[in-house]
KEKOL-383221 format. One record per residue (C-alpha): residue in one letter; residue number from 0; y, z, x. Coordinates in Angstrom, 2 decimals. Layout:
<sites>
SITE, aa, i, v, w, u
SITE, a, NUM, Y, Z, X
...
</sites>
This chain:
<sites>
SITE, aa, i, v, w, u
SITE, x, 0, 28.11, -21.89, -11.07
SITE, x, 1, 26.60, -21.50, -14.83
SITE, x, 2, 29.39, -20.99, -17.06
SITE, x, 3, 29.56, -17.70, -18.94
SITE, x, 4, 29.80, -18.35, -22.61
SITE, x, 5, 31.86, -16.86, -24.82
SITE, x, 6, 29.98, -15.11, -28.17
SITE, x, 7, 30.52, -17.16, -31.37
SITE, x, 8, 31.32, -14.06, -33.24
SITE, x, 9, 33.93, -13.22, -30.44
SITE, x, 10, 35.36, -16.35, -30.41
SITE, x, 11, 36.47, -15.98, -33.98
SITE, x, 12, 38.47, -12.83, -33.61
SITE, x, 13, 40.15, -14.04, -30.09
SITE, x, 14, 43.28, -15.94, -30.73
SITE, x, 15, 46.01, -16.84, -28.01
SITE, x, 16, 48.92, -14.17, -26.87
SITE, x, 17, 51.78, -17.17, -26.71
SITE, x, 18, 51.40, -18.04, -30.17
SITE, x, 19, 48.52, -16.79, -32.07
SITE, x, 20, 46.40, -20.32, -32.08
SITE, x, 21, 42.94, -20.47, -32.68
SITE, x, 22, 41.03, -20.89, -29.52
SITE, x, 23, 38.09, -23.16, -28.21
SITE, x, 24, 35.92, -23.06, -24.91
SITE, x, 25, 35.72, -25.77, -22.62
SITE, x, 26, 33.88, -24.64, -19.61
SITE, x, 27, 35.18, -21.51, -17.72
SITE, x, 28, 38.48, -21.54, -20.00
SITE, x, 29, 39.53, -21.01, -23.59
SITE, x, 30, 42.03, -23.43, -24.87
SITE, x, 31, 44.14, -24.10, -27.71
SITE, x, 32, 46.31, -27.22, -27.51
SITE, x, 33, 47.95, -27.27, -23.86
SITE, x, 34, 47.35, -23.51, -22.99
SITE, x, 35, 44.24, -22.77, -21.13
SITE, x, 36, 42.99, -18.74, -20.50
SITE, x, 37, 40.35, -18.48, -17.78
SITE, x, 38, 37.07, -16.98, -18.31
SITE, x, 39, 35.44, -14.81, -15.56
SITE, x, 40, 31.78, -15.80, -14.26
SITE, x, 41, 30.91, -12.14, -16.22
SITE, x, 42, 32.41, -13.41, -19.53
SITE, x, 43, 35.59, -11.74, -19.35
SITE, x, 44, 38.75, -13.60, -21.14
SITE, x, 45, 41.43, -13.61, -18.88
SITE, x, 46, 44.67, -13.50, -21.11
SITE, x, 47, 47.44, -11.39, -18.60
SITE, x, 48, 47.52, -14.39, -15.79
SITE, x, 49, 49.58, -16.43, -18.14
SITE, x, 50, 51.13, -13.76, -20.60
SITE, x, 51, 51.45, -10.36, -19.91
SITE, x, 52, 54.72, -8.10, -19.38
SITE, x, 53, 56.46, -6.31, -16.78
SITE, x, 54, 55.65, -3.04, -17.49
SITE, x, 55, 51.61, -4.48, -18.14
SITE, x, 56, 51.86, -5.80, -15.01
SITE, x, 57, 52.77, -2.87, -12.66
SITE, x, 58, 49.84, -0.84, -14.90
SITE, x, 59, 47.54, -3.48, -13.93
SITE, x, 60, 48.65, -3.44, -10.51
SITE, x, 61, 47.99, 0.61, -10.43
SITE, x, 62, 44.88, 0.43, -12.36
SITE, x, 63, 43.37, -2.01, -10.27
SITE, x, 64, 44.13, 0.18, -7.27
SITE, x, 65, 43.17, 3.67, -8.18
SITE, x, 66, 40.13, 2.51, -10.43
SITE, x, 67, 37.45, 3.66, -7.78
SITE, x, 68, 38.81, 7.24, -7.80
SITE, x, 69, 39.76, 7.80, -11.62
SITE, x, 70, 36.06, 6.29, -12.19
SITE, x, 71, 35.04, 8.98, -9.42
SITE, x, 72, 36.83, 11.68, -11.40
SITE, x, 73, 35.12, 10.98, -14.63
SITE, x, 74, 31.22, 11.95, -12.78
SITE, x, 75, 32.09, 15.72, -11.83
SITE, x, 76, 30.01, 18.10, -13.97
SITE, x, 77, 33.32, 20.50, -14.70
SITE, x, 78, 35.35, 17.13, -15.88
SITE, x, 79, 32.01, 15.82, -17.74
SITE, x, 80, 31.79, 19.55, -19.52
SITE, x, 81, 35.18, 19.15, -20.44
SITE, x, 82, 35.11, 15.76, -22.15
SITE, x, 83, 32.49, 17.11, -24.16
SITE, x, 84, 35.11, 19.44, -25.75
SITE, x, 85, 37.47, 16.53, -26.09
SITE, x, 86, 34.24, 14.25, -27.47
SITE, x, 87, 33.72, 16.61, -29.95
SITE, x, 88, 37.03, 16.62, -31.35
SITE, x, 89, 37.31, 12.66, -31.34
SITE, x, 90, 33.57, 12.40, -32.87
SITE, x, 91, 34.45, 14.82, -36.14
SITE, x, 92, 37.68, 12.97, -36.65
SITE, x, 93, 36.10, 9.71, -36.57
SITE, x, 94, 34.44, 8.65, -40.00
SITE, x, 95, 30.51, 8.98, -40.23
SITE, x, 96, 30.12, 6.21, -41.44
SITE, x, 97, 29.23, 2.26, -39.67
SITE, x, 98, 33.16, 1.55, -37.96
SITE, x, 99, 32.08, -2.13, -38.36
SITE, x, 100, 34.49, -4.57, -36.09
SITE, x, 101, 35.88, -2.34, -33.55
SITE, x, 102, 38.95, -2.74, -30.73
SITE, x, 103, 39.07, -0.18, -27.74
SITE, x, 104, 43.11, -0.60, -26.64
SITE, x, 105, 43.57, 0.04, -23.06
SITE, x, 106, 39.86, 0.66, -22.77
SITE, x, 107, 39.19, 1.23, -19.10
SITE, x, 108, 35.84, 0.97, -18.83
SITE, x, 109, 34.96, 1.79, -22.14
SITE, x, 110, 35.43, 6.02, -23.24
SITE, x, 111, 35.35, 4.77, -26.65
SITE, x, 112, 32.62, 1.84, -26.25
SITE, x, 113, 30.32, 4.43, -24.90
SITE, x, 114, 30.68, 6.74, -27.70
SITE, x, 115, 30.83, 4.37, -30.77
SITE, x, 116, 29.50, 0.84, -29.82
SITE, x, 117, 25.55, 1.96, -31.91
SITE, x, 118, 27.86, 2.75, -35.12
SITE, x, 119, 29.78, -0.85, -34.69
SITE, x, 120, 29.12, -4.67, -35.55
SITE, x, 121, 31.28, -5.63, -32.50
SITE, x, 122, 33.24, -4.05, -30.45
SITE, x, 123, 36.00, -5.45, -28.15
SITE, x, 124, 37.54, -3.24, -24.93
SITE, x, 125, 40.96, -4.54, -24.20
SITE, x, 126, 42.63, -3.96, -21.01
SITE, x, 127, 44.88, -5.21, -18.39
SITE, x, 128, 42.92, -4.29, -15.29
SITE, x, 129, 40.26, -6.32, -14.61
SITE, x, 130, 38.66, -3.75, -12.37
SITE, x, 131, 38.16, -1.35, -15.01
SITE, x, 132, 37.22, -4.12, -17.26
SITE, x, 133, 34.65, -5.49, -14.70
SITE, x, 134, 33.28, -1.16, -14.39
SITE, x, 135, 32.98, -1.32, -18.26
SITE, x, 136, 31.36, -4.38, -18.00
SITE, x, 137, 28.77, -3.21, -15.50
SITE, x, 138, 27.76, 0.29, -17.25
SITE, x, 139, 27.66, -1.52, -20.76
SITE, x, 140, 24.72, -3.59, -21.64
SITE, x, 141, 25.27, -3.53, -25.64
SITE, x, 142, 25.04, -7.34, -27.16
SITE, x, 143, 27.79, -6.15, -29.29
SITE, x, 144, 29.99, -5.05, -26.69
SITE, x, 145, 32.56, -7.22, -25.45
SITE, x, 146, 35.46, -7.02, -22.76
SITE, x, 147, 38.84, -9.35, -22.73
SITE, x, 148, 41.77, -8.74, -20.30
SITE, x, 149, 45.25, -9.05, -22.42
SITE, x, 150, 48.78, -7.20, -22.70
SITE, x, 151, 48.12, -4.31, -25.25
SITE, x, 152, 52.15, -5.19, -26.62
SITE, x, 153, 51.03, -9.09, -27.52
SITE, x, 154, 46.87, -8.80, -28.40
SITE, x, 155, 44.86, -11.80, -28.00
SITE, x, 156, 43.23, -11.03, -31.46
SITE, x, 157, 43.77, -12.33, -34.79
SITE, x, 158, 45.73, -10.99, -37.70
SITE, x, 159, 43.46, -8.04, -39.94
SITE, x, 160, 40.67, -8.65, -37.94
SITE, x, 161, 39.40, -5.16, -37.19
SITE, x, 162, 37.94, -2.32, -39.46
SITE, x, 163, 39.03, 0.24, -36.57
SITE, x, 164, 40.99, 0.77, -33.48
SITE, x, 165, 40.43, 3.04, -30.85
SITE, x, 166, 43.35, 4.47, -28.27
SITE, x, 167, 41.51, 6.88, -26.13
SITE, x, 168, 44.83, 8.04, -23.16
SITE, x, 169, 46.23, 4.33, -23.62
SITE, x, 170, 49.08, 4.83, -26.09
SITE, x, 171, 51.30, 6.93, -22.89
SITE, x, 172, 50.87, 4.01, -20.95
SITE, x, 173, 53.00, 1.54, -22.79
SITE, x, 174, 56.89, 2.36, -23.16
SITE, x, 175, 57.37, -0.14, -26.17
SITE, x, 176, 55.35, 1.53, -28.30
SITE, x, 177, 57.09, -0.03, -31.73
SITE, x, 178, 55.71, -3.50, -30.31
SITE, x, 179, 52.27, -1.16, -29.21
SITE, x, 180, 52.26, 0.47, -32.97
SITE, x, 181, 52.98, -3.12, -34.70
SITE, x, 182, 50.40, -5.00, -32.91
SITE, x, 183, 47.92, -2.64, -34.00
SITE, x, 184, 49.10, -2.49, -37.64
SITE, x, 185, 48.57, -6.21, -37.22
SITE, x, 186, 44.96, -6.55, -35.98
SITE, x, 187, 43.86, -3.96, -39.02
SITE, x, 188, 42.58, -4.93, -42.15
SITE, x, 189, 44.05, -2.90, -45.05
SITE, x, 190, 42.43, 0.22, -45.18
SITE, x, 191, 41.82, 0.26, -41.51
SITE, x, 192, 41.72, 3.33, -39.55
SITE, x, 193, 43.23, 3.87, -36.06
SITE, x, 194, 41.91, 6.62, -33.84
SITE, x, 195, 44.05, 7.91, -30.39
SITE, x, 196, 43.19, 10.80, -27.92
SITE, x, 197, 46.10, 11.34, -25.74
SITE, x, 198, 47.81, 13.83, -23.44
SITE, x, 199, 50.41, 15.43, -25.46
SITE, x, 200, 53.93, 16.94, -24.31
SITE, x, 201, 55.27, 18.93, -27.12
SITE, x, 202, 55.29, 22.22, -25.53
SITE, x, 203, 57.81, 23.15, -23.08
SITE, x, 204, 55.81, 24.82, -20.18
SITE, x, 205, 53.33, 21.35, -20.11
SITE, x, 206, 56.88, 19.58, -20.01
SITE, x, 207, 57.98, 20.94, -16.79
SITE, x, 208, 54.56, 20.97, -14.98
SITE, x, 209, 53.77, 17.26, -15.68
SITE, x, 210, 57.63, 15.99, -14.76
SITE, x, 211, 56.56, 17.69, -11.25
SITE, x, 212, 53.25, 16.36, -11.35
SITE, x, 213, 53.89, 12.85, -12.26
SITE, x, 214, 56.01, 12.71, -9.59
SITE, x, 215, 53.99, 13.74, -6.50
SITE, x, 216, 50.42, 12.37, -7.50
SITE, x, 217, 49.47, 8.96, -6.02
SITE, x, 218, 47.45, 8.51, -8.88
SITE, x, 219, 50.12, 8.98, -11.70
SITE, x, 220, 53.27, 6.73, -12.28
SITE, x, 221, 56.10, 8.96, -13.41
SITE, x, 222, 58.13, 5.60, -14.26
SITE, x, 223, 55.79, 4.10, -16.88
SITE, x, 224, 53.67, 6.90, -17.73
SITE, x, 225, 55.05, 9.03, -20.99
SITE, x, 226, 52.83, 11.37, -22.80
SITE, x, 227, 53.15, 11.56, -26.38
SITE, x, 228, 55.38, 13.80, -28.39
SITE, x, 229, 54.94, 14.49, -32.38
SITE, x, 230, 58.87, 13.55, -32.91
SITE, x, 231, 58.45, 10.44, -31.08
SITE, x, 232, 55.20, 9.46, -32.13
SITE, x, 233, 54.27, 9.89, -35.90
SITE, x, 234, 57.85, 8.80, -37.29
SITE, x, 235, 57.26, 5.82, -35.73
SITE, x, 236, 53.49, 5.35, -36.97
SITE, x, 237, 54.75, 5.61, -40.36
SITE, x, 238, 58.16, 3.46, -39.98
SITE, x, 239, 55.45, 0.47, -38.91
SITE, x, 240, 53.71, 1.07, -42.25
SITE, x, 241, 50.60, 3.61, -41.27
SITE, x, 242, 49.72, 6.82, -43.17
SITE, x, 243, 49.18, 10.10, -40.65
SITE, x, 244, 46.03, 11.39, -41.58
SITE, x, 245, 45.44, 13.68, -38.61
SITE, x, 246, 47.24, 15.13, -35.49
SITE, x, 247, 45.02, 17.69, -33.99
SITE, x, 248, 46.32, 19.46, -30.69
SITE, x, 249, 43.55, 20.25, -27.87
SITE, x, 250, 43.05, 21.59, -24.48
SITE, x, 251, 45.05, 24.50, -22.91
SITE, x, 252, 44.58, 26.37, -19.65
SITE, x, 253, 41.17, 25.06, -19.59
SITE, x, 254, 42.30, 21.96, -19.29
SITE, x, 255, 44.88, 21.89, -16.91
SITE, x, 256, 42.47, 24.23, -14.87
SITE, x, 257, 39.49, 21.12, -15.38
SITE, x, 258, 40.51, 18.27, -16.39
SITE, x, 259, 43.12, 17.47, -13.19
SITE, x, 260, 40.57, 16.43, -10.61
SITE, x, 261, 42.19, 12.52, -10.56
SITE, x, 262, 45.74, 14.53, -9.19
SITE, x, 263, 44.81, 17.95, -8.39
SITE, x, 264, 42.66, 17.56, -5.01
SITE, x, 265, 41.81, 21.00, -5.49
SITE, x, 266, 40.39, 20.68, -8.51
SITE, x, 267, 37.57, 18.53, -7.22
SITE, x, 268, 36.13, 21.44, -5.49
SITE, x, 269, 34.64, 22.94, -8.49
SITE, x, 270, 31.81, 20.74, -8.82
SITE, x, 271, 30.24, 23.07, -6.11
SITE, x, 272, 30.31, 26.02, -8.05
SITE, x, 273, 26.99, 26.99, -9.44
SITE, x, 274, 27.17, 27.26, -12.96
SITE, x, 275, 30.46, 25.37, -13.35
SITE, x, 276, 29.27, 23.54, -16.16
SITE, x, 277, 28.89, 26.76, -18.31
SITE, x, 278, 32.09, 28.18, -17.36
SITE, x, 279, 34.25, 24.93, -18.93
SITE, x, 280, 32.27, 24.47, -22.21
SITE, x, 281, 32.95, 28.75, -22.35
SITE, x, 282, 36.87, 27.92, -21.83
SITE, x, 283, 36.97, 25.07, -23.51
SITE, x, 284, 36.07, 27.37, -26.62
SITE, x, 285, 38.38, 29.68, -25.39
SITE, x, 286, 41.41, 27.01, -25.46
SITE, x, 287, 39.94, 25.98, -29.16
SITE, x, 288, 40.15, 29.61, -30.15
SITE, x, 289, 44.12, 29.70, -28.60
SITE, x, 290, 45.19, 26.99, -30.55
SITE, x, 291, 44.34, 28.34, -33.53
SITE, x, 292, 46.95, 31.01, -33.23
SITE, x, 293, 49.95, 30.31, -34.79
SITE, x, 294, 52.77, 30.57, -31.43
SITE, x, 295, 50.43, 28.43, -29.87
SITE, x, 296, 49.29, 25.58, -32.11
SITE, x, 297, 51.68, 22.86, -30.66
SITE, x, 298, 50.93, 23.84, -26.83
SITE, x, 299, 48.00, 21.93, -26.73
SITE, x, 300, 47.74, 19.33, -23.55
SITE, x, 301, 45.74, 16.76, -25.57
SITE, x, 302, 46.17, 15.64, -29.26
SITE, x, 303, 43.26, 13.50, -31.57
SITE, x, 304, 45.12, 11.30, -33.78
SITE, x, 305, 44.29, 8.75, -37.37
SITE, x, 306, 46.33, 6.89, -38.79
SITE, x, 307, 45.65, 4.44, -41.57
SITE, x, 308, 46.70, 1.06, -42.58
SITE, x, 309, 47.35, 1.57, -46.70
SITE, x, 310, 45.21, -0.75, -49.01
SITE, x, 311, 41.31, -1.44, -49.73
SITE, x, 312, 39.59, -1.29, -47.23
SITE, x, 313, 37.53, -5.04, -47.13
</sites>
């Protein structure tokens, strides 16, 4: 079997989890001293088989299982219509300019990739499944696209490496988000930006319907899943050292009426209705136009997010 080899210019920025040596390849593994990381026949770093933790490894476990359906999910035209919405936001919080060397944390096959890998120099989707790493891998072609399997709480990357980071519903996935938060403020170069999309739990009614949800959808893990909450989340951004640019609630009835078809079976049905497409982008711009009211500002189901690393950018 040919050995897949590992890009010079991703090479540089990898580093080991265990102790943040420089790495080499020698055949289908990266080494530094006595540690040796396998290397799939597709090119993919393998980092979690010899560090990852417990908590990484029962989301790899799930992942790995449900990755045929939540892929599934992604292809009906009411979810597609809706991600638009959610697209939108992400796109006109994101700076216009190039993002030059670019992480995707807990990438899944590659939301963020697919939207921002023309407007990079690299970009690097990190992720503990391999099967969602190995669907990224298949529906991305880019020569400056990579994919590396690693533990989002230790990063196989090297210290203010990256110009920008990208969390796209990754950050509810890891409990120890001070190690999550730290790791990122590590990676960045001063001046860096880091960019999250996640489902967001500040408002009381959401609250009670995911704790039920959580709990009875296959898909979902109520133990390790948390959605994010502004009390929990910014203080912490800024105790690591970030500045909170932006926290932008999205998505309301809309959502929870389109956006569910990975837990609501139901749900799935509406990419049989004539027209459906039309009818989300119209509530979509109906849940934009709630939001906007003051009562209702902090009920959104989704939140865009930047935070920046203080200093020059390089």
């Amino acid at each position: 079997m040919t050995n897949a080899v590992i890009p010079e210019n991703l090479l540089r920025l990898l580093r080991s989890p265990l102790d943040g040596a420089e790495l080499t390849q020698d055949g289908q593994e990266l080494v530094a001293g006595a540690q040796r990381f396998p290397v799939t026949p597709t090119g993919i770093p393998v980092f979690a088989k010899t560090f990852s933790t417990a908590e990484a490894k029962v989301q790899q476990a799930h992942y790995d299982r449900v990755a045929a359906d939540y892929l599934e999910n992604l292809t009906y035209p009411h979810t597609k219509a809706y991600m638009q919405y959610l697209d939108d936001a992400l796109l006109a919080a994101v700076d216009p300019k190039t993002l030059g060397t670019v992480a995707e944390i807990c990438c899944g096959s590659g939301e963020a990739i697919k939207l921002f890998c023309s407007r990079t120099i690299s970009m690097i989707g990190i992720d503990i499944s391999l099967n969602m790493l190995q669907a990224g891998r298949r529906q991305t072609s880019a020569d400056n696209v990579h994919f590396v399997q690693g533990d989002a709480t230790k990063l196989p990357l090297a210290d203010a490496a990256l110009d920008s980071v990208f969390m796209l519903g990754g950050i509810h996935h890891v409990s120890d988000r001070r190690a999550l938060f730290a790791e990122i403020f590590r990676i960045l170069r001063p001046g860096g930006h880091f960019y999250f999309r996640e489902p967001l739990n500040d408002f009381f009614l959401w609250q009670g319907v995911r704790a039920i949800i959580y709990r009875l959808s296959p898909n979902l893990d109520h133990a390790t899943e948390r959605p994010v909450r502004w009390a929990e989340t910014v203080p912490l951004l800024r105790a690591t050292g970030f500045d909170c640019r932006l926290w932008r609630p999205l998505g309301l009835f809309g959502f929870c009426l389109f956006m569910n078809s990975d837990v609501l079976v139901v749900n799935r049905l509406f990419r049989f209705i004539p027209g459906i497409a039309g009818i989300v982008r119209a509530s979509a711009r109906i849940d934009d136009a709630l939001l906007r009211l003051p009562a209702l500002r902090r009920a959104g189901l989704q939140v865009v997010g930047l935070a920046v690393k203080p200093g020059a950018a390089a």
